[in-house]
N, CA, C and O atoms as CSV, one atom per row, in Angstrom:
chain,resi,resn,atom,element,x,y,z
A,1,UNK,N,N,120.303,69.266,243.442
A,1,UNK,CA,C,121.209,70.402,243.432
A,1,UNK,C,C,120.606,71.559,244.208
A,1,UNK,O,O,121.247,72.168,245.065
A,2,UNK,N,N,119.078,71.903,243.807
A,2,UNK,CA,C,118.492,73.007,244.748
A,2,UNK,C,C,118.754,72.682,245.857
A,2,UNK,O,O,119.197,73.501,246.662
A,3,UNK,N,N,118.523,71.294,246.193
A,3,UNK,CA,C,118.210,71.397,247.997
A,3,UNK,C,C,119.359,70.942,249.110
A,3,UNK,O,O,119.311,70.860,250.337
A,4,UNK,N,N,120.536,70.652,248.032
A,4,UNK,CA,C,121.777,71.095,248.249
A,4,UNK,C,C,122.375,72.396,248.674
A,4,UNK,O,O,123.272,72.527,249.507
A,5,UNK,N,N,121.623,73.582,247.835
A,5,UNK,CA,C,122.259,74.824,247.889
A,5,UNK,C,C,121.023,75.552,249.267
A,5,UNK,O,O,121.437,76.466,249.980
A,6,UNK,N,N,119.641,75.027,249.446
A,6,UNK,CA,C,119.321,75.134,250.640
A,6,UNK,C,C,119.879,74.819,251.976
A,6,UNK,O,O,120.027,75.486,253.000
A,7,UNK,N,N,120.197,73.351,251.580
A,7,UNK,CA,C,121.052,73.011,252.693
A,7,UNK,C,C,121.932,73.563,253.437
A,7,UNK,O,O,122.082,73.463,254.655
A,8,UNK,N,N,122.671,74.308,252.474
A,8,UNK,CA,C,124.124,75.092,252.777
A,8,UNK,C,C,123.663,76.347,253.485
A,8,UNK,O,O,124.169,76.561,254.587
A,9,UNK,N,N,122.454,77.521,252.842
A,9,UNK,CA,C,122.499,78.306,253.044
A,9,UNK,C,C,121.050,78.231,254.227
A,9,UNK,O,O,120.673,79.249,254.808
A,10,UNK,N,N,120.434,76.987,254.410
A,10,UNK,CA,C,120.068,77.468,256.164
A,10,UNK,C,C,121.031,76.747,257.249
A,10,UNK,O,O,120.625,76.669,258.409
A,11,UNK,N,N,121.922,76.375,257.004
A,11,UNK,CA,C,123.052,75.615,258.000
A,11,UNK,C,C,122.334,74.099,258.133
A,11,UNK,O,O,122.695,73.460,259.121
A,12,UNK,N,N,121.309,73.424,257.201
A,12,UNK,CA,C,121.052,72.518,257.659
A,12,UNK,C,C,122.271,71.445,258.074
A,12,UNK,O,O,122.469,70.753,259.073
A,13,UNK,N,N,122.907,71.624,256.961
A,13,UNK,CA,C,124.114,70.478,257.153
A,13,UNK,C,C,124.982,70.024,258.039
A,13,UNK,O,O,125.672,69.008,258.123
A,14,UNK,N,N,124.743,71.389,258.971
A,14,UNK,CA,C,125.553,71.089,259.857
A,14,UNK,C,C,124.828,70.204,261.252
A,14,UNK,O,O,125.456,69.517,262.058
A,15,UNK,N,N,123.467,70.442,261.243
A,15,UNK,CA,C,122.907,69.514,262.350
A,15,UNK,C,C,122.378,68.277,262.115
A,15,UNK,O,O,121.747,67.507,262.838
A,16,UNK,N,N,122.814,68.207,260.760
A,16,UNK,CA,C,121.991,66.382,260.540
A,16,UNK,C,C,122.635,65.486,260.440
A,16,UNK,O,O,123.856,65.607,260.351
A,17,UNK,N,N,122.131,64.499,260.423
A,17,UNK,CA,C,123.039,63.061,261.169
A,17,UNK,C,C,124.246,62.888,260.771
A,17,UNK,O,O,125.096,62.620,261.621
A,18,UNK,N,N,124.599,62.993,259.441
A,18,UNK,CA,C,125.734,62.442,259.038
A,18,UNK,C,C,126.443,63.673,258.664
A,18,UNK,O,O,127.169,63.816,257.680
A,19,UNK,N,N,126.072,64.780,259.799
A,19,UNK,CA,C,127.239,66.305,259.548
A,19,UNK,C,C,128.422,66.175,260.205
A,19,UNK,O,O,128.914,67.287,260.394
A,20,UNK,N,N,129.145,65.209,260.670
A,20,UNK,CA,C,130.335,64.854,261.512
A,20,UNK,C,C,131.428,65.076,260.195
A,20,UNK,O,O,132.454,65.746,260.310
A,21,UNK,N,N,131.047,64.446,259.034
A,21,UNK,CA,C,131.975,64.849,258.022
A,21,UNK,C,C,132.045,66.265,257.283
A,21,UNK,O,O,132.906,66.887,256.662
A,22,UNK,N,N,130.993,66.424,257.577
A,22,UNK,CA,C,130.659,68.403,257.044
A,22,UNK,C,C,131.795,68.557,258.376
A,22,UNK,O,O,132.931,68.630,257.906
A,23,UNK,N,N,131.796,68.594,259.186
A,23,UNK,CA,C,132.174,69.226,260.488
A,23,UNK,C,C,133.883,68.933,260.176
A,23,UNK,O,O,134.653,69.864,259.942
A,24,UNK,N,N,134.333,67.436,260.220
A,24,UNK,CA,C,135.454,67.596,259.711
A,24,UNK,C,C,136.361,68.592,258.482
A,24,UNK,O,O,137.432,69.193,258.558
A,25,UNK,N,N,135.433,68.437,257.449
A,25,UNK,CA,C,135.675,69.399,256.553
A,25,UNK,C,C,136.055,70.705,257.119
A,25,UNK,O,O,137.223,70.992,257.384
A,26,UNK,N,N,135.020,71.514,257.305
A,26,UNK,CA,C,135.399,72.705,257.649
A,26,UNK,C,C,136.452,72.954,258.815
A,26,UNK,O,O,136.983,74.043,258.600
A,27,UNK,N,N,136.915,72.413,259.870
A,27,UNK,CA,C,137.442,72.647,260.952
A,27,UNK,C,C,138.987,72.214,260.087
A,27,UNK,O,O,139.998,72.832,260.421
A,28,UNK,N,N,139.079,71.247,259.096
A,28,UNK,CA,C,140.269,71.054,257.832
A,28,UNK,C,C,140.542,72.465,257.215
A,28,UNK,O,O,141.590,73.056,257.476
A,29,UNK,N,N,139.477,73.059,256.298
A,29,UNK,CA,C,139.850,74.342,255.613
A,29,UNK,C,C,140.098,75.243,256.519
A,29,UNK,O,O,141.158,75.865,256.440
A,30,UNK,N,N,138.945,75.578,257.841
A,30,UNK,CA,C,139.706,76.684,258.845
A,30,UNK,C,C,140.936,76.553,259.218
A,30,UNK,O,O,141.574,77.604,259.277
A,31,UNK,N,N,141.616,75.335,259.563
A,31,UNK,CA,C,143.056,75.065,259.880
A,31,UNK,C,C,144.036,75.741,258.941
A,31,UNK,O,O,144.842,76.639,259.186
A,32,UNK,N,N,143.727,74.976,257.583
A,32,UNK,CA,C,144.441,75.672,256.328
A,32,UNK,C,C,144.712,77.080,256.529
A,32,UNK,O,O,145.714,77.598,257.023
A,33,UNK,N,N,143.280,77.813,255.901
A,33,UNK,CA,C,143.490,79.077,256.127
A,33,UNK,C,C,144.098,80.222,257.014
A,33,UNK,O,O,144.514,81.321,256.646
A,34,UNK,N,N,144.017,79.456,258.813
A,34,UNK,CA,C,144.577,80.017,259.611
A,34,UNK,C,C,146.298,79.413,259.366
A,34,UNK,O,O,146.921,80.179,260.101
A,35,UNK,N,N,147.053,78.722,258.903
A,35,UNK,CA,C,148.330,78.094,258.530
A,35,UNK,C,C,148.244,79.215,257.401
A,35,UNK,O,O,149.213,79.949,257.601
A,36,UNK,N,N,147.556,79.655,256.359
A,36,UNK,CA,C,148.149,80.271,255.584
A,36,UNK,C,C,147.890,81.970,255.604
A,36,UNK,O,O,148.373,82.689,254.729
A,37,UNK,N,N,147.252,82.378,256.470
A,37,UNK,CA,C,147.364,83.489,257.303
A,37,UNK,C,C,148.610,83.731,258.057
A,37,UNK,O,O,149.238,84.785,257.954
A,38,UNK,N,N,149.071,82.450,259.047
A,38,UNK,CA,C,150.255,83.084,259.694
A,38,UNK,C,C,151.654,83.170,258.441
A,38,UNK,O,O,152.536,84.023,258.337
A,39,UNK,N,N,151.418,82.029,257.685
A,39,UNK,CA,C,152.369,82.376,256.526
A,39,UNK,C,C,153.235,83.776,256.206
A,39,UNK,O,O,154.384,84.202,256.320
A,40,UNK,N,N,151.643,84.293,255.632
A,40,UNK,CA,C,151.699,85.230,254.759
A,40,UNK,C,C,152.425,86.240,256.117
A,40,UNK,O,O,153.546,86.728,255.974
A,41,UNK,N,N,151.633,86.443,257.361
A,41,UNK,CA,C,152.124,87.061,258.131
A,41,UNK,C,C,154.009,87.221,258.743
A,41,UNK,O,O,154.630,88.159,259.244
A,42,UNK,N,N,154.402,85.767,258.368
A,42,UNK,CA,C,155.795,85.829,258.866
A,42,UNK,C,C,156.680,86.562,257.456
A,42,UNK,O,O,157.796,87.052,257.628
A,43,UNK,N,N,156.095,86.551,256.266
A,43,UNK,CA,C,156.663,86.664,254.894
A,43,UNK,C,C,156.683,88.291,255.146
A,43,UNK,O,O,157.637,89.019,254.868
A,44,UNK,N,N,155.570,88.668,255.667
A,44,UNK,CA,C,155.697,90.103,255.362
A,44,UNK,C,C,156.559,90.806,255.858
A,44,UNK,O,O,157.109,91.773,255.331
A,45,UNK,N,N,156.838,90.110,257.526
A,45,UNK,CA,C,157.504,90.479,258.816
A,45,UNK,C,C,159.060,90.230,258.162
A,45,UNK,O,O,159.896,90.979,258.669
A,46,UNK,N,N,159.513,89.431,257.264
A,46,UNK,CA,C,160.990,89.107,256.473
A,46,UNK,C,C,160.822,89.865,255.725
A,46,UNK,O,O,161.703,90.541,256.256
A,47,UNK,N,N,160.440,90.611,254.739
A,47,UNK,CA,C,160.029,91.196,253.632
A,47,UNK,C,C,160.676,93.232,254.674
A,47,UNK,O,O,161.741,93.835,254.544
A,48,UNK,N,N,159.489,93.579,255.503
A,48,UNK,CA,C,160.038,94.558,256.192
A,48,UNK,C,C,161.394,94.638,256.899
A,48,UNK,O,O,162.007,95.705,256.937
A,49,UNK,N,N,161.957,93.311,257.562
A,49,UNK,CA,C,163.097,92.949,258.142
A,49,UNK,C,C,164.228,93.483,256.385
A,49,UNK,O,O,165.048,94.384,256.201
A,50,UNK,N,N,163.840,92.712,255.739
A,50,UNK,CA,C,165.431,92.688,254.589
A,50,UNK,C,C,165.503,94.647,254.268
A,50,UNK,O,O,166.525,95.331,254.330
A,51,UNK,N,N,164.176,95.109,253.958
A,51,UNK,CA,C,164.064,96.517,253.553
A,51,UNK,C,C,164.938,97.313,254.701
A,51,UNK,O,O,165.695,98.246,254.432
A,52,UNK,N,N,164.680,96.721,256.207
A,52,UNK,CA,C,165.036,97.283,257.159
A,52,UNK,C,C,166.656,97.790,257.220
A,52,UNK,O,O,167.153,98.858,257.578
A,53,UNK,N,N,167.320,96.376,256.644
A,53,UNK,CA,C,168.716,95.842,256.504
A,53,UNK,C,C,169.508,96.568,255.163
A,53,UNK,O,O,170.620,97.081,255.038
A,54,UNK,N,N,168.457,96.363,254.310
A,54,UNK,CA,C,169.129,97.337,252.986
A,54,UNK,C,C,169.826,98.869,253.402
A,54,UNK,O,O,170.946,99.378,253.437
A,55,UNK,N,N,168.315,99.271,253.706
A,55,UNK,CA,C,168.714,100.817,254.375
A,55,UNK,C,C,170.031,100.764,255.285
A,55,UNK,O,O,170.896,101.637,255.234
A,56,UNK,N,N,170.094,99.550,256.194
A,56,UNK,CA,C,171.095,99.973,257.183
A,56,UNK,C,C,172.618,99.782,256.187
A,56,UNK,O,O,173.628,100.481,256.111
A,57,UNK,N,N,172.376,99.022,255.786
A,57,UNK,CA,C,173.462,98.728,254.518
A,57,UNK,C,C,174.050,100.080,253.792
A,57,UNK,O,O,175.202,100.515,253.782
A,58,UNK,N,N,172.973,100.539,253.249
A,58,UNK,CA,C,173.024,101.648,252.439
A,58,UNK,C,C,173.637,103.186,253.477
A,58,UNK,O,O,174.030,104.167,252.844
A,59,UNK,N,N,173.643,103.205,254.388
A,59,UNK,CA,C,173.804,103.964,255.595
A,59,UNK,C,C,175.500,103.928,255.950
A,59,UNK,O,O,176.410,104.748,256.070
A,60,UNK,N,N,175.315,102.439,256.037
A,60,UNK,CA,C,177.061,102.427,256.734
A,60,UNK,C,C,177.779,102.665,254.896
A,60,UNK,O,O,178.718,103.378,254.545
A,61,UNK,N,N,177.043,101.916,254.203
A,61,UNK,CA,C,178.601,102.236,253.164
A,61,UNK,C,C,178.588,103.455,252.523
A,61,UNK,O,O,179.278,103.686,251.530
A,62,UNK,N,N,177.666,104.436,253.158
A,62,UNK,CA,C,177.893,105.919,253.047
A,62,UNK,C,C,179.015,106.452,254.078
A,62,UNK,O,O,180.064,107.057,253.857
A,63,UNK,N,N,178.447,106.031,255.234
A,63,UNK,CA,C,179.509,106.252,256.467
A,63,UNK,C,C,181.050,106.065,255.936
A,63,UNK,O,O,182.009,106.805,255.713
A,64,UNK,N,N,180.774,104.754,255.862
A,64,UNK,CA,C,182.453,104.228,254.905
A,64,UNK,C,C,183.173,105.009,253.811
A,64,UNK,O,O,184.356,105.347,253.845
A,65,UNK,N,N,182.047,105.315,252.559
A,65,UNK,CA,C,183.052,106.219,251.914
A,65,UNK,C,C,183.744,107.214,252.598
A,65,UNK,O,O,184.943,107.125,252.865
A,66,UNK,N,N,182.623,108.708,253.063
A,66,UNK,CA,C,182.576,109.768,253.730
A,66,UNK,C,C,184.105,109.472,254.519
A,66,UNK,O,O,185.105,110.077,254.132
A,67,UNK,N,N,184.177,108.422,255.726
A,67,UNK,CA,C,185.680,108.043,256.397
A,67,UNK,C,C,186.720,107.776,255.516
A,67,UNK,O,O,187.839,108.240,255.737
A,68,UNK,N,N,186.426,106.890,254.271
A,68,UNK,CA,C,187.337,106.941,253.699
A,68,UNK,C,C,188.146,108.534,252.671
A,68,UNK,O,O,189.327,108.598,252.331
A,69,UNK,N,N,187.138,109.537,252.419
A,69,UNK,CA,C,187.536,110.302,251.685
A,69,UNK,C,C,188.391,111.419,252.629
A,69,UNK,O,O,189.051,112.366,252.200
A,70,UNK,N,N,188.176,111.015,254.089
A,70,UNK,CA,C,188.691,111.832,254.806
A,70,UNK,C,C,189.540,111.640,255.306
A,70,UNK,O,O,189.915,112.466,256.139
A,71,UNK,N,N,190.522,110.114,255.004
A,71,UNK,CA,C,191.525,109.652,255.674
A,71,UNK,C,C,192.012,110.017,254.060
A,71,UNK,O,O,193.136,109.515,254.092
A,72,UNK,N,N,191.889,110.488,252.897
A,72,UNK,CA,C,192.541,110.285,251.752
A,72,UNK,C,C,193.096,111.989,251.912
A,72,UNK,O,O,194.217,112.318,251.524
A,73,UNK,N,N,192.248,112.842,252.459
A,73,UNK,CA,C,192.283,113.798,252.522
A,73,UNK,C,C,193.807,114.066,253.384
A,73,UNK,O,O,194.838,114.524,252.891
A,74,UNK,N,N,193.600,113.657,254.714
A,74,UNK,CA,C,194.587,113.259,255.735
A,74,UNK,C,C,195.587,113.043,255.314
A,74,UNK,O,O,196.461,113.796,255.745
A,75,UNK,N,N,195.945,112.218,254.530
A,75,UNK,CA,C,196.969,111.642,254.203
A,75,UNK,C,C,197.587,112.320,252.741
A,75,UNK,O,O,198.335,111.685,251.998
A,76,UNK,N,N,197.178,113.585,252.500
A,76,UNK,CA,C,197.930,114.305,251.438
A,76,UNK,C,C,198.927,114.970,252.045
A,76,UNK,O,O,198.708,115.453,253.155
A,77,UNK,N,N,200.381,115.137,251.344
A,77,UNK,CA,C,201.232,115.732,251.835
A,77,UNK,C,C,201.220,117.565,252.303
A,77,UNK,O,O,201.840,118.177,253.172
A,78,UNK,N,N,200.440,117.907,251.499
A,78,UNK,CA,C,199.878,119.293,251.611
A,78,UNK,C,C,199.104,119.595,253.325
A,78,UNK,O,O,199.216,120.599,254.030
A,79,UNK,N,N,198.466,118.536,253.547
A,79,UNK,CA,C,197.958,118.379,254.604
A,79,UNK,C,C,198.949,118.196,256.112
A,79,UNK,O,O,199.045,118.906,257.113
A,80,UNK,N,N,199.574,116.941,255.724
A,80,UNK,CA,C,200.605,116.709,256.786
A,80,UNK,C,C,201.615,117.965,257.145
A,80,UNK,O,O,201.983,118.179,258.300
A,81,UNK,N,N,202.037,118.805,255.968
A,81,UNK,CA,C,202.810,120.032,256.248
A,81,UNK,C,C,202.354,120.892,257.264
A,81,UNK,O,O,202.923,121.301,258.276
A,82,UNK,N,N,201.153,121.105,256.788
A,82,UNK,CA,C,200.285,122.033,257.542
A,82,UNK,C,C,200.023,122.208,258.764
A,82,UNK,O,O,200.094,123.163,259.537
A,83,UNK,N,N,199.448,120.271,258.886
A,83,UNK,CA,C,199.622,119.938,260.335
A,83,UNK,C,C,201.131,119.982,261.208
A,83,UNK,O,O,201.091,120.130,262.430
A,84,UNK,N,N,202.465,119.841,260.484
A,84,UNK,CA,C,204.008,119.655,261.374
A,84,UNK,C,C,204.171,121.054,261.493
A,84,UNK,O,O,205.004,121.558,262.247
A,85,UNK,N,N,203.094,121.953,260.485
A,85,UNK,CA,C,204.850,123.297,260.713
A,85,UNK,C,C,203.284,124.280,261.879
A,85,UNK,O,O,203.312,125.509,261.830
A,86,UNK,N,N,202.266,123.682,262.664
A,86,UNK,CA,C,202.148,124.159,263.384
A,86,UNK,C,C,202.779,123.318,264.748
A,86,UNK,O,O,202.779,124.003,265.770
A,87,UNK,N,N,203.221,122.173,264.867
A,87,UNK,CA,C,203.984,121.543,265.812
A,87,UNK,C,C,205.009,122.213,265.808
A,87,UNK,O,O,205.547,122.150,266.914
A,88,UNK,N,N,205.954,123.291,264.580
A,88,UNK,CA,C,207.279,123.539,264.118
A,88,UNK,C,C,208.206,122.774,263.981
A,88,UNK,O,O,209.305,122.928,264.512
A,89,UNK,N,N,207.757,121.476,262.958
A,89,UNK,CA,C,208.018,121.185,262.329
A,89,UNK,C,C,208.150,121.168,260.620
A,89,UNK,O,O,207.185,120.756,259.977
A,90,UNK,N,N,208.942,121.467,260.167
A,90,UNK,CA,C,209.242,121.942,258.589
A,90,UNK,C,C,209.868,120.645,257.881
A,90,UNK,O,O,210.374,119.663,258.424
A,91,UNK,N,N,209.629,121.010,256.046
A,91,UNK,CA,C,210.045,120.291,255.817
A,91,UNK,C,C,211.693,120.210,255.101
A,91,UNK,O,O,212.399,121.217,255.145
A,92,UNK,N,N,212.092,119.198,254.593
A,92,UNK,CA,C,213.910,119.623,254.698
A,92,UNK,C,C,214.031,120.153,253.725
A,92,UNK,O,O,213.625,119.477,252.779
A,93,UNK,N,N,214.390,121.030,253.487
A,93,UNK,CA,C,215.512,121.740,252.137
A,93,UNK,C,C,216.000,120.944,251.457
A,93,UNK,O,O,215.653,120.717,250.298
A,94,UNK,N,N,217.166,120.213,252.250
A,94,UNK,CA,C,218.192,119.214,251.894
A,94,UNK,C,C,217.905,117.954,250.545
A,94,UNK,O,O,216.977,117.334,251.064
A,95,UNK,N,N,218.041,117.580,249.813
A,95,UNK,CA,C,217.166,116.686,249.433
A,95,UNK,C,C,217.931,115.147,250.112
A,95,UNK,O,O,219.052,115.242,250.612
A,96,UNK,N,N,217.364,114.066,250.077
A,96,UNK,CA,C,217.842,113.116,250.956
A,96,UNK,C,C,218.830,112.529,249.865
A,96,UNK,O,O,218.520,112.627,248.678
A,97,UNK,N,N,220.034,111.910,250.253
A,97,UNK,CA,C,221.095,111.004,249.794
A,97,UNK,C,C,220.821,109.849,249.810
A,97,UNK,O,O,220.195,109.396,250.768
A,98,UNK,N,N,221.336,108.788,248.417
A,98,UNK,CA,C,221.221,107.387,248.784
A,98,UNK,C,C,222.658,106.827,249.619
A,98,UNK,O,O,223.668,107.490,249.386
A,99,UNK,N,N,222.817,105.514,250.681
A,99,UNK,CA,C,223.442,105.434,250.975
A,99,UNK,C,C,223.756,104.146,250.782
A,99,UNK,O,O,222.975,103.198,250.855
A,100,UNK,N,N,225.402,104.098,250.426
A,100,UNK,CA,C,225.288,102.738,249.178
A,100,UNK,C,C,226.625,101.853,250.241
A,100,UNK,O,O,227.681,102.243,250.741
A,101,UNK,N,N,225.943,100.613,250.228
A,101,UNK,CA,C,226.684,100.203,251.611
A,101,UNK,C,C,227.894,99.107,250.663
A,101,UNK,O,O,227.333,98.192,250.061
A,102,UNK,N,N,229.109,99.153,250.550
A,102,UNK,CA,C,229.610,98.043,249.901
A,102,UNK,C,C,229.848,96.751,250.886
A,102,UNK,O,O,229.654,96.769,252.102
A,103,UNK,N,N,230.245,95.779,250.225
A,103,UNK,CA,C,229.897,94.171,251.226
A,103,UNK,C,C,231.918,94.279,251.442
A,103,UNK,O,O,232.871,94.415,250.675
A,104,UNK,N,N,231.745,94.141,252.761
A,104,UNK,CA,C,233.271,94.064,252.920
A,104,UNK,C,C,234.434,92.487,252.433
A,104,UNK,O,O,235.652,92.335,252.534
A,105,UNK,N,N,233.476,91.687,251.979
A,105,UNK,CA,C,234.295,90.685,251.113
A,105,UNK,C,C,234.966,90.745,250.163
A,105,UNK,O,O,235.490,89.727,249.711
């Protein structure tokens, strides 16, 4: 076990005869690790992307109300007056009649 943990820590292992499998080993875990480095790296890059998207989300369906409260606005009759009787246009006195059609059969 000691001369195991020598081994390791003067690099013997790696120059003696049968270090081709040490060698495999490690060039295995460096692979890993660099595979789970870029991982983590694409996760984060989706992770900032969705936050990115929320906000934009959160943005337009502000936009959206805001348009909508202003077409509600628009569309009050108080409003439309306002806007015809500077065209001079008014509205009728008269009140409107129904007009009741009988079927000539």
């Amino acid at each position: 076990m000691k001369k195991n943990i020598y081994s390791v820590l003067k690099g013997t292992f790696l120059v003696s005869d049968d270090s081709f499998k040490n060698w495999r080993v490690i060039i295995f875990i460096s692979s890993l690790a660099i595979v789970m480095i870029a991982s983590s790296h694409s996760a984060d890059k989706k992770v900032y992307e969705i936050a990115r998207l929320k906000n934009e989300v959160n943005e337009m369906r502000s936009e959206f109300i805001d348009g909508r409260s202003k077409l509600m606005k628009l569309k009050m009759e108080s409003e439309i007056m306002v806007a015809m009787q500077e065209k001079g246009i008014a509205p009728s006195v008269i009140p409107p009649k129904k007009i009741k059609v009988k079927s000539q059969q």
